[in-house]
Structure formats: structure tokens, C-alpha cells
C-alpha positions in Angstrom: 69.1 144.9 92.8 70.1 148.1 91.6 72.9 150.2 93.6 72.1 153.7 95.3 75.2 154.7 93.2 73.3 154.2 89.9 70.2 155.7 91.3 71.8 158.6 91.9 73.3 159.2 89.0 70.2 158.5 87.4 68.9 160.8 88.8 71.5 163.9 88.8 71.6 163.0 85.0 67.7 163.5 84.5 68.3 160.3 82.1 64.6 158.2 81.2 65.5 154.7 82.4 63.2 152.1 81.7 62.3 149.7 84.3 61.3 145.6 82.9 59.3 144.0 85.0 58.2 141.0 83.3 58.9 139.2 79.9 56.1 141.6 78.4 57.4 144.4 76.5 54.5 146.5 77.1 54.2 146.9 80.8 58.0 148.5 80.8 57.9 151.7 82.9 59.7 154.5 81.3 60.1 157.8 83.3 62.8 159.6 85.5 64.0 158.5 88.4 62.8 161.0 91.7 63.8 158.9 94.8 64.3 155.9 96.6 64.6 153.9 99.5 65.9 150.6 100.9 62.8 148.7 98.9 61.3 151.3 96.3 61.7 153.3 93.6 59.7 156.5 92.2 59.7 156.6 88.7 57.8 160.0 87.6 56.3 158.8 84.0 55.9 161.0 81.0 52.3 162.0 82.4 53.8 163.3 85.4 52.6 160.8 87.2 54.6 159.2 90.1 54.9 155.2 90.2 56.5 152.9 93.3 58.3 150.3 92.1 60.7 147.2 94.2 64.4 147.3 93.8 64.5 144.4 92.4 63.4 145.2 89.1 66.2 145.6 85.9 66.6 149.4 85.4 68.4 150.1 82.7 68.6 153.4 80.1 66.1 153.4 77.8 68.5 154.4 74.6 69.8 150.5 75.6 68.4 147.3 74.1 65.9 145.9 76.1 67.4 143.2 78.8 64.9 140.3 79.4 64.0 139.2 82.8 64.6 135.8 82.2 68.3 136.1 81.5 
């Protein structure tokens, strides 16, 4: 689970993370993280649109190779 630490800088830095939630490429999230909680995440997408999303997820910078669920 990702740290309130990183969040934060995440989102001081205005850095697009993206967020893998399976072993499927395609249904990555990429936005900027907005806020948080003890369980959830917004991610504000490209679209301006706002998307909750668990904790427990791998967020990661998007300029990063891709980590895989699975590892």
C-alpha cells in the first residue's frame, strides 16, 4: 500500500502517476493525484474527470517502466 508520504509528494509535485491495477496494460489509470484517505485515492484523469481508487493498487510515475502486478 502506498504511504501518505508519497501521496503527498505526488501531489505537491503535480507529477501523472499511473496506477496498475491488473496484468492488463490497458485499464492503467493515468492522472494526478487530488486526495486521499485511509482506503482511497482520487486520481483526476486527463478528461478532468475524478476516479476513486483502493490503496492498494501500485502507483508509480508514469515516465517509469511499467511494474506488473504479479511481481
Amino acid at each position: 500500500m502506498i504511504t501518505d508520504e508519497q501521496l503527498n509528494n505526488y501531489r505537491l509535485s503535480g507529477e501523472t502517476v499511473r496506477v496498475v491495477r491488473d496484468g492488463i496494460e490497458d485499464n492503467d489509470v493515468k492522472g494526478i493525484v487530488v486526495a486521499w484517505d485511509d482506503e482511497h485515492v482520487l486520481i483526476r484523469r486527463r478528461n478532468r474527470k475524478v476516479v476513486k481508487l483502493d490503496r492498494c493498487y501500485i502507483y508509480q510515475p508514469l515516465d517509469e517502466p511499467r511494474k506488473s502486478p504479479e511481481a
